[in-house]
C-alpha positions as semicolon CSV with decimal commas, in nm:
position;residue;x (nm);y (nm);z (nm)
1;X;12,191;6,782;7,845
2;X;12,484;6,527;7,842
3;X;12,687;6,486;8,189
4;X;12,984;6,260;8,200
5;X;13,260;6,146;8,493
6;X;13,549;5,925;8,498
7;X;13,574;5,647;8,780
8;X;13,952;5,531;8,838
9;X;13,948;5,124;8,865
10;X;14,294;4,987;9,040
11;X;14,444;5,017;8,739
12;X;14,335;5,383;8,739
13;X;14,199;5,288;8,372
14;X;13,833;5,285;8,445
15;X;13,604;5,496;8,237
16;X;13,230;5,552;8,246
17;X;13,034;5,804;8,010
18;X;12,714;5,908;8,071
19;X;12,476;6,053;7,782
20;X;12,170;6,182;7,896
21;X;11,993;5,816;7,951
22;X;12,278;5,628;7,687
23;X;12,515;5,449;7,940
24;X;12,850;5,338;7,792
25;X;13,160;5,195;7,947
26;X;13,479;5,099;7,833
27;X;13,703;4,940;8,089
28;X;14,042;4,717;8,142
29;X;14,057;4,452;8,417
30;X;14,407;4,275;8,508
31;X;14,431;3,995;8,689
32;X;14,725;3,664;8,734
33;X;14,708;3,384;8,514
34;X;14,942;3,166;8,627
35;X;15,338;3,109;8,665
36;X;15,601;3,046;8,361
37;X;15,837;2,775;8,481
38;X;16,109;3,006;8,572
39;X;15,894;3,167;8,801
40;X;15,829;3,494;8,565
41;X;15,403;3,554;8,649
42;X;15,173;3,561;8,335
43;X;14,915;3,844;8,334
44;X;14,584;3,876;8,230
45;X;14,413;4,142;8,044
46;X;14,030;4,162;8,033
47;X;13,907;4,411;7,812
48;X;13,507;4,507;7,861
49;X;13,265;4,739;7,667
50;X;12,925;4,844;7,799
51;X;12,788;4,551;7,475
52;X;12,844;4,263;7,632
53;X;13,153;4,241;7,447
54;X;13,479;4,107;7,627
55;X;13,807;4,041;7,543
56;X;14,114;3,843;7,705
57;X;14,519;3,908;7,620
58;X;14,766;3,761;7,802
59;X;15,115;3,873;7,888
60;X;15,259;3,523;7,773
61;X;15,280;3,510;7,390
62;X;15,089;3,795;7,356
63;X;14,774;3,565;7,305
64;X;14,387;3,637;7,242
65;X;14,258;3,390;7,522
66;X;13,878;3,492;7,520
67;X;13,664;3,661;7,257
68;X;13,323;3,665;7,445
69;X;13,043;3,842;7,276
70;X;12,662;3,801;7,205
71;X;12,477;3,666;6,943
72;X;12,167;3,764;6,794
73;X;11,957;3,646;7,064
74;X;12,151;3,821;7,323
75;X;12,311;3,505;7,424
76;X;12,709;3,569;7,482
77;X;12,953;3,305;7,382
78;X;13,318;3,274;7,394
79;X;13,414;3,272;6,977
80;X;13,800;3,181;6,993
81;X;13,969;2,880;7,089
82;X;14,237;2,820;7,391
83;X;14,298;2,698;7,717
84;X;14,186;2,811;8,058
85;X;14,566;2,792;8,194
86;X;14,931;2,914;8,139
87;X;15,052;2,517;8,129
88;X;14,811;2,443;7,872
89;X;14,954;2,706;7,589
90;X;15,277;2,614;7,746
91;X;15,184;2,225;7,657
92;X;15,037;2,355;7,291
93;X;15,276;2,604;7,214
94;X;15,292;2,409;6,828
95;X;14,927;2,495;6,778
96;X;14,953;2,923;6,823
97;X;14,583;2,966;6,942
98;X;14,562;3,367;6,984
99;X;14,892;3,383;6,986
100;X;15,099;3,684;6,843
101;X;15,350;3,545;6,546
102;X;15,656;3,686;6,468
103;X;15,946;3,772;6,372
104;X;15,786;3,638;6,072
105;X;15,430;3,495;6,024
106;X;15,401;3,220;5,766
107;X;15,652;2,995;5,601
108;X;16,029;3,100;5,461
109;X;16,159;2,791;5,238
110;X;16,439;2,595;5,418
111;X;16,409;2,865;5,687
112;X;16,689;3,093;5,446
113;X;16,692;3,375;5,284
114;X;16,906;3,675;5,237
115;X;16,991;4,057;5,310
116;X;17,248;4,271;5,100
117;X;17,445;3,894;5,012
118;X;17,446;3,800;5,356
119;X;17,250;3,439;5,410
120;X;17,066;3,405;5,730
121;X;16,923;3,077;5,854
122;X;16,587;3,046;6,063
123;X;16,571;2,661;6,259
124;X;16,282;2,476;6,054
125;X;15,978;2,385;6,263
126;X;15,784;2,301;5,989
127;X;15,888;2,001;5,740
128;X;16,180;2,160;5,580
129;X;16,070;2,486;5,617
130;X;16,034;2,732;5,901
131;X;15,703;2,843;6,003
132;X;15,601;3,172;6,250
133;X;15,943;3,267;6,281
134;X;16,076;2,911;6,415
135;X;16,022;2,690;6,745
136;X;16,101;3,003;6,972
137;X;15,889;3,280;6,813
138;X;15,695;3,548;6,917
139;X;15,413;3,302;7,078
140;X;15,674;3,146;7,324
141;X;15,735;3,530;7,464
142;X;15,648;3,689;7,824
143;X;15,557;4,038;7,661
144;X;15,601;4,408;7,900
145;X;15,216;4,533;7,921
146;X;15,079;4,856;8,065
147;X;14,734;4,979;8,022
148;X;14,618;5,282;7,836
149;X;14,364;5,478;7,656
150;X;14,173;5,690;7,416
151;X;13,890;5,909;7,382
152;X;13,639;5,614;7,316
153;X;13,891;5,331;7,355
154;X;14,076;5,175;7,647
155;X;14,316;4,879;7,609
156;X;14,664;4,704;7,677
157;X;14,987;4,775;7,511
158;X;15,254;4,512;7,478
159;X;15,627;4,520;7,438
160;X;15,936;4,299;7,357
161;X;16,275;4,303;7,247
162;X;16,395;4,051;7,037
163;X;16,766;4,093;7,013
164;X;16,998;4,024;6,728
165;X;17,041;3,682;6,616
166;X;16,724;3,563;6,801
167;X;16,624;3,261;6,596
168;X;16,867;3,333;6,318
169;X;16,743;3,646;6,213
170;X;16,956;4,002;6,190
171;X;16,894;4,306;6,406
172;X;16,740;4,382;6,778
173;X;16,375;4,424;6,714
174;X;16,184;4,655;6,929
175;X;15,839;4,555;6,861
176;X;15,490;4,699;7,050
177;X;15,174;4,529;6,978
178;X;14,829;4,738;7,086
179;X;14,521;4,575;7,184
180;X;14,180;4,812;7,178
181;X;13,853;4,782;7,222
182;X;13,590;5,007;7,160
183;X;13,196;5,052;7,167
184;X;13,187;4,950;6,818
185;X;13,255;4,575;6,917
186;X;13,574;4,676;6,771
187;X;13,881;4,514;6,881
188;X;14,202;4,686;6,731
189;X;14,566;4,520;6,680
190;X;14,817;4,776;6,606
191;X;15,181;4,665;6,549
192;X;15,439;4,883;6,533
193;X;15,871;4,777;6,570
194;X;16,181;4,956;6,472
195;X;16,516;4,774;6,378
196;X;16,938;4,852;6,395
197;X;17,012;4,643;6,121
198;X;16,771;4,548;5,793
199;X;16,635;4,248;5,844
200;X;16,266;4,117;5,757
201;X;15,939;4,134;5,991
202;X;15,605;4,001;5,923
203;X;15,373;4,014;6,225
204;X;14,998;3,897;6,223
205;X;14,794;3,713;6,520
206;X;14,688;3,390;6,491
207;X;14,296;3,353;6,658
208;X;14,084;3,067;6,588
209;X;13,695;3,181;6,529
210;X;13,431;2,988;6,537
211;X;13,139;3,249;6,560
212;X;12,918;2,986;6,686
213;X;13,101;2,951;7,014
214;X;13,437;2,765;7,059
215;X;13,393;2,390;7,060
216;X;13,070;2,435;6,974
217;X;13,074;2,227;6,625
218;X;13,259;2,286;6,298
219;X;13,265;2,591;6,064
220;X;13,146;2,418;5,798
221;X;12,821;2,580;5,756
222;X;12,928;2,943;5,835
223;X;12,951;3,172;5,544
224;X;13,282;3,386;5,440
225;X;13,378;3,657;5,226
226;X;13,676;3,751;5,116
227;X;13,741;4,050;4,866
228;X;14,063;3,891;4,708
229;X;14,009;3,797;4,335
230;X;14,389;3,622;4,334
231;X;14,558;3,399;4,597
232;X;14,939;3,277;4,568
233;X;14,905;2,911;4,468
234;X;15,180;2,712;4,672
235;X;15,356;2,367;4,599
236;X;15,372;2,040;4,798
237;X;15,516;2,179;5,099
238;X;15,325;2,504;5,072
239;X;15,586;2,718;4,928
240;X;15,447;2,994;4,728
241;X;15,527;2,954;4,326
242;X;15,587;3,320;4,306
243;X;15,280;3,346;4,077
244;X;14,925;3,522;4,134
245;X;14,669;3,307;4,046
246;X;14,310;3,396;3,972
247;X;14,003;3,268;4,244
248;X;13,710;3,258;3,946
249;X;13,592;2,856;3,904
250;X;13,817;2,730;4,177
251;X;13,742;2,618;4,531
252;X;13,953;2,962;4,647
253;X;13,658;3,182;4,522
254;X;13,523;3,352;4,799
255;X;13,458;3,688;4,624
256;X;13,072;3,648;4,762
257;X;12,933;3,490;5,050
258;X;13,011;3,086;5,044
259;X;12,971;2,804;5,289
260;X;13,333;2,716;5,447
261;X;13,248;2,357;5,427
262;X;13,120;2,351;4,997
263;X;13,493;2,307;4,911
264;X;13,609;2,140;5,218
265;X;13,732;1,779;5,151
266;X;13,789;1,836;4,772
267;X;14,039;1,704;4,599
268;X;14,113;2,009;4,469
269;X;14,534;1,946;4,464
270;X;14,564;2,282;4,654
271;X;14,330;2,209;4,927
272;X;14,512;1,843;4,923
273;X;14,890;2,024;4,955
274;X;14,736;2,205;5,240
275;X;14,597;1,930;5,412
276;X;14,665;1,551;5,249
277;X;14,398;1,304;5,423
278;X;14,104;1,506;5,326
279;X;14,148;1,871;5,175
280;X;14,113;2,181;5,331
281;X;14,255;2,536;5,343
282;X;14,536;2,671;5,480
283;X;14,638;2,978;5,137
284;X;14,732;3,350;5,074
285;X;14,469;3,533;4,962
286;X;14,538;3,903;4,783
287;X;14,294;4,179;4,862
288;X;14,166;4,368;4,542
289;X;14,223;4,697;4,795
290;X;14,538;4,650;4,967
291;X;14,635;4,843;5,232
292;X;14,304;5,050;5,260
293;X;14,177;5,054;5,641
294;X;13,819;5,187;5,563
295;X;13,722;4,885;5,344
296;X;13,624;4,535;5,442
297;X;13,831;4,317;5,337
298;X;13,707;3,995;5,489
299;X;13,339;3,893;5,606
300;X;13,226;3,568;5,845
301;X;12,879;3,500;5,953
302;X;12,749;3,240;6,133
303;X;12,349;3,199;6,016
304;X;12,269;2,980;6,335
305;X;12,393;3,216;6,556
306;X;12,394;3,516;6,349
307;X;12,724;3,661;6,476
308;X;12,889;3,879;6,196
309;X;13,315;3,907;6,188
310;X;13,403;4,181;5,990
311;X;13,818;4,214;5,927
312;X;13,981;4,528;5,818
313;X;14,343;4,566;5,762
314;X;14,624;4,731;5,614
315;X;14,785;4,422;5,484
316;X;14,821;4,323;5,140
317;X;14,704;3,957;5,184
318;X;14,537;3,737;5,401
319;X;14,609;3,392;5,585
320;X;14,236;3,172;5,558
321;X;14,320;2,873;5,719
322;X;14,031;2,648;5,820
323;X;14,187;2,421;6,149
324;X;14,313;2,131;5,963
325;X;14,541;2,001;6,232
326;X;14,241;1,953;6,480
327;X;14,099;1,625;6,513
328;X;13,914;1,650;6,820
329;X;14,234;1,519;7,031
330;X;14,260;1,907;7,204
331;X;14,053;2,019;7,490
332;X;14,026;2,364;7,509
333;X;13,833;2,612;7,743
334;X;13,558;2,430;7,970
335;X;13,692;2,128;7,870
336;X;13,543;2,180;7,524
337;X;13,693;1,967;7,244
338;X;13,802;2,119;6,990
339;X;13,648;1,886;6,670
340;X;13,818;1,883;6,294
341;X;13,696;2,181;6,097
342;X;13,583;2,321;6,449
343;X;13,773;2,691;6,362
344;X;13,920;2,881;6,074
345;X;14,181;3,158;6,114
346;X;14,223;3,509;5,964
347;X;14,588;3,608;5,979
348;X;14,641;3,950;5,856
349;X;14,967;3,925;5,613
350;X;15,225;4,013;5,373
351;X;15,279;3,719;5,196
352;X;15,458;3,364;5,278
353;X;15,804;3,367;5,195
354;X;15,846;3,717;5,083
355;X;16,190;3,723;5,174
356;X;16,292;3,467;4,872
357;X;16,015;3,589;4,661
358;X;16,113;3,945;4,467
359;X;15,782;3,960;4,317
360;X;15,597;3,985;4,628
361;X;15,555;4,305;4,847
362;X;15,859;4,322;5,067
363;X;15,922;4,254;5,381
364;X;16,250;4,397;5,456
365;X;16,229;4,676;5,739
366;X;16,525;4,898;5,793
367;X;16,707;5,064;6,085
368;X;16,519;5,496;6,132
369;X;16,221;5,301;5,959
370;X;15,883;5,226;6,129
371;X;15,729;4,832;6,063
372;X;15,337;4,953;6,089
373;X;15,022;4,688;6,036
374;X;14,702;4,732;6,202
375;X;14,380;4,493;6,184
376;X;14,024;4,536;6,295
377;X;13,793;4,239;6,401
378;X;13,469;4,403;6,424
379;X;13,153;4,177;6,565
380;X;12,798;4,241;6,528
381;X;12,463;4,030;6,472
382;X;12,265;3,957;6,170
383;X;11,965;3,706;6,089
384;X;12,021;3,458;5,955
């Protein structure tokens, strides 16, 4: 005999199922996390499943703040890095820990490009180029949240208006950005924005794994997969060429499980455009099944603590980036530092500089048209 009931929380979003003796709960918490300068207040979103599994969002930027689930010992852990308070993100804004990137994730050369002959100009924030749509993106936002919910799913749904000319580019942007979590371990991002002019979107979140804990340790010896046989080589100032290149006998194959750390510090000239004092990753990698939600397209595991990351996506590419910035200078939650090599990044994509690059799928999203992405990070536990 199943029975089940529905408790409303203060948020009237609680749910409880009950299946015979299976107990499962899915529930949303909100709660302050602290005041923006001007006085605007930053919520907090805690996401819970009956697993052990939690997850934080705030209202400001947008941003993943927690990831907390268990590893194979039962033992929970906190597997993205951040900060414990709204001044600290506000203090780190340069660094986009969780954070929601847009209007356009990754790097467009010189910050230009152009729409039916028109040239638009994006400030540069990064060398000469401008990176996660310029110094005032997405990740500098208060976002409009509201709760809601499934049948097996509760979560937080996230607005904002970026009006035309914002940052240089064309068009008021209506963009919503969905949050889910289910009893799968499953946390969902669904992105969805609509446009009155063409212009160009490219949306993607920007978490910081490491699946042995944040600050606990590099990634070095955790293993990755990622089903991509081609990535889009860049130059000096990580531009791509415009070519695909193939991963076989190069440090970018990851087409089976591989230690992050066996290529890190080459001097591979990629890895040494990507990061110049010691060589690590920071590339576009093209899935061999683009666009398919049902297929993997990129595995983590950590063998110490046997967490598993699965990512699924309907993106044609992926952002592997592996932390290079960090030096052990940032302390993050609990006063953890946050040590070189001590995260990597999987930042669901179409690729850098698409705007300037014809070859490449295209980003250009106009007006009675829909932008849609969504990503899955699904956790579980292995042995190692």
């Amino acid at each position: 005999m199943k029975a089940s009931h529905t408790l409303v929380s203060l948020l009237g979003i609680g749910f409880v199922l009950m299946s015979g003796s299976a107990f499962a709960a899915v529930h949303v918490d909100r709660s302050a996390f602290g005041v923006l300068p001007d006085g605007r207040p930053v919520e907090k979103y805690t996401l819970h499943n009956s697993n052990g599994m939690r997850v934080g969002i705030i209202t400001y930027g947008g941003i993943v703040q927690s990831i907390e689930v268990p590893d194979a010992r039962g033992v929970v852990d906190d597997v993205v890095l951040g900060f414990d308070d709204i001044q600290e993100y506000l203090d780190n804004g340069n660094v986009y820990f969780g954070a929601i990137i847009g209007r356009f994730g990754n790097r467009i050369k010189q910050g230009r490009f152009e729409l039916e002959g028109k040239a638009y100009q994006v400030p540069v924030n990064n060398g000469p180029n401008s990176l996660h749509g310029g110094p005032e993106g997405f990740n500098t936002k208060l976002w409009q949240a509201k709760p809601i919910e499934g049948k097996d799913w509760k979560g937080v749904s996230l607005n904002y208006v970026s009006v035309d000319g914002e940052m240089g580019f064309p068009g008021t942007l209506t963009t919503t950005v969905r949050y889910t979590l289910n009893e799968q371990n499953e946390l969902q991002i669904e992105y969805t924005a609509h446009t009155d002019k063409p212009t160009v979107v490219n949306l993607t979140n920007h978490s910081y794994f490491n699946l042995a804990g944040a600050g606990n340790g590099t990634i070095k010896d955790q293993k990755i997969t990622i089903h991509a046989s081609h990535v889009t080589p860049v130059d000096a100032e990580l531009i791509p060429t415009g070519t695909l290149a193939p991963v076989a006998d190069t440090p970018m194959d990851f087409l089976h499980p591989t230690a992050i750390g066996k290529y890190l510090g080459s001097k591979s000239e990629q890895l040494m455009f990507a990061e110049p004092k010691a060589g690590g990753f920071d590339f576009n990698w093209v899935f061999d099944r683009s666009g398919q939600l049902d297929a993997v397209a990129v595995t983590a595991f950590d063998p110490a603590s046997g967490r598993r990351l699965e990512m699924y996506t309907t993106e044609p590419g992926v952002q592997f980036y592996t932390g290079n910035f960090l030096d052990g200078s940032i302390k993050g939650k609990q006063g953890k530092v946050y040590p070189h090599w001590g995260a990597f990044t999987l930042e669901a994509q179409h690729f850098p500089d698409a705007p300037n690059q014809p070859s490449f799928p295209s980003t250009r999203l106009n007006p009675g048209e829909t932008y849609k992405q969504t990503t899955i990070y699904k956790f579980s536990t292995l042995k190692g």
